[in-house]
C-alpha positions as CSV (number, residue, x, y, z in Angstrom):
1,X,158.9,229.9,250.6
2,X,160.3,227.6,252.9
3,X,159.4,224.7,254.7
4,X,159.2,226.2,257.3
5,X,156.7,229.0,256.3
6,X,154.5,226.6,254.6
7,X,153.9,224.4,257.2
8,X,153.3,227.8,259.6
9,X,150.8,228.5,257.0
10,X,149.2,225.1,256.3
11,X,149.0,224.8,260.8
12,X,147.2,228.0,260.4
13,X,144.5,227.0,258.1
14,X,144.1,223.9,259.6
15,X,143.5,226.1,263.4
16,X,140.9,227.8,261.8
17,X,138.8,225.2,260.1
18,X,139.2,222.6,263.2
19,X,138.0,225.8,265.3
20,X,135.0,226.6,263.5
21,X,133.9,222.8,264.1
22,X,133.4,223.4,267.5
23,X,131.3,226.4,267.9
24,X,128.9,225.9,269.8
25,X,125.4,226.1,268.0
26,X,122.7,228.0,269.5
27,X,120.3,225.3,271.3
28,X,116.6,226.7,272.1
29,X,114.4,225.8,274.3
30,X,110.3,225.4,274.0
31,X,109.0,227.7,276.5
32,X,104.8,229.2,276.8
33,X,104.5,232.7,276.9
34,X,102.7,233.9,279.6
35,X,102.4,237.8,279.1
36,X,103.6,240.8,276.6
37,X,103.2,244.1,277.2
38,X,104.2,247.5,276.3
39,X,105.1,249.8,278.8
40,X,106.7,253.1,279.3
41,X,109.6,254.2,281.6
42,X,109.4,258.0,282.6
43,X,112.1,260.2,282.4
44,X,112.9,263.6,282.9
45,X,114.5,265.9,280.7
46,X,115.3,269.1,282.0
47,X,113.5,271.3,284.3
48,X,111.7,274.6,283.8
49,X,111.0,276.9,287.1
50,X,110.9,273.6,289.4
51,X,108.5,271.9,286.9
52,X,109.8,268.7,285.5
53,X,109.4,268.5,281.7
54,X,109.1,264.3,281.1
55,X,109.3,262.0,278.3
56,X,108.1,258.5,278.1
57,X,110.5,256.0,276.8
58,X,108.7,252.9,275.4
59,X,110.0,249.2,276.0
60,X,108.3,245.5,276.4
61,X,107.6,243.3,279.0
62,X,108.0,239.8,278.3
63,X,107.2,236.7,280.4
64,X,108.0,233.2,279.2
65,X,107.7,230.1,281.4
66,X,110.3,227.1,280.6
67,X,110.5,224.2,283.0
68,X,108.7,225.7,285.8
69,X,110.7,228.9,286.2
70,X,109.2,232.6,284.6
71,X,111.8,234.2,283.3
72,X,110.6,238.1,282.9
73,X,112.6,240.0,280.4
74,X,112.7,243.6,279.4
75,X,113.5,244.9,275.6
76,X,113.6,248.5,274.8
77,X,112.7,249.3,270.6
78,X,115.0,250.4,268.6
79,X,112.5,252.6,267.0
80,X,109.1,254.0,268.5
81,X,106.4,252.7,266.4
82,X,108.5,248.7,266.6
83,X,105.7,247.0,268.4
84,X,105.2,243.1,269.4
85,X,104.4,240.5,266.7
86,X,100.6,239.8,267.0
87,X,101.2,235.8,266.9
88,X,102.3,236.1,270.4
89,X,99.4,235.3,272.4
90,X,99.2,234.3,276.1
91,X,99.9,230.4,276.8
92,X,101.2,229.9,272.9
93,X,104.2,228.3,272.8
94,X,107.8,230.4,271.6
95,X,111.5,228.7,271.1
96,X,113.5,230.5,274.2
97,X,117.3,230.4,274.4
98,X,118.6,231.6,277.7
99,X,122.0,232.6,278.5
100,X,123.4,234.6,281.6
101,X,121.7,237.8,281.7
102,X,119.8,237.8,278.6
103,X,116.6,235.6,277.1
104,X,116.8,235.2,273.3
105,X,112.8,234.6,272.1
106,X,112.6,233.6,268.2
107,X,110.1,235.8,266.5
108,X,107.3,234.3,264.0
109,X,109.9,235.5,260.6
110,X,113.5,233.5,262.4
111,X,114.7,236.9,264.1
112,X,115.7,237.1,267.9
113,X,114.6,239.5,270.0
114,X,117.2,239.9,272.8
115,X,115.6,240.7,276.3
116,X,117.4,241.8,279.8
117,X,116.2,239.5,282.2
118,X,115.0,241.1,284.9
119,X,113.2,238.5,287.1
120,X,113.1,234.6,287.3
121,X,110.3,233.4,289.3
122,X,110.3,229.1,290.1
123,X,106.8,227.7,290.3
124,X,106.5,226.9,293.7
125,X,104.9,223.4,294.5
126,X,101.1,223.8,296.3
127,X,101.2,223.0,300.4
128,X,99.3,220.5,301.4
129,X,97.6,220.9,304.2
């Protein structure tokens, strides 16, 4: 090879090592959990004679507080018998990493489950009177 194409390939290495140094690391945040629920969205299929015929579509309701603001996020299983893990209580604290859209909750075994935020509610402060 030539000098040339060696230091083309040395230039690339070096790109890719110095890039991967600066990814950004996922930061999370310590947040309480205020509520889990399952739910169910209704949805109809087809229709027979004017009748709807319906199915229920299963997905979770998760609220977590973090610095005064309730973020409520949505998650739809991947499966139909996936259900919450039971050490989420209400007002037990849960490592939170938010991003645009989505809220990132750690579950209890290091896996993330990835909610659709769908409402952020700031704690107002009480009027005095």
């Amino acid at each position: 090879m030539t000098k040339i194409g060696v230091s083309f390939w040395v230039s690339v290495v070096l790109l890719g090592v110095s890039g991967r140094s600066f990814s950004v690391e996922k930061t999370y945040l310590t947040g309480i959990l205020v509520e889990a629920q399952q739910k169910a969205h209704t949805r109809v299929l087809y229709y027979i004679v004017n009748t709807p015929v319906e199915q229920e579509d299963p997905y979770f309701e998760v609220s977590v507080r973090v610095n005064d603001v309730t973020y409520v996020g949505e998650y739809t299983p991947q499966r139909t018998f996936e259900s919450l893990p039971d050490d989420w209580k209400p007002e037990e604290p849960v490592q939170v990493r938010l991003e645009k859209r989505y809220m990132f909750v750690k579950r209890p075994n290091g896996s993330e489950m990835k909610l659709l935020i769908d409402d952020r509610t700031p704690k107002h402060p009480a009027k005095s009177r």
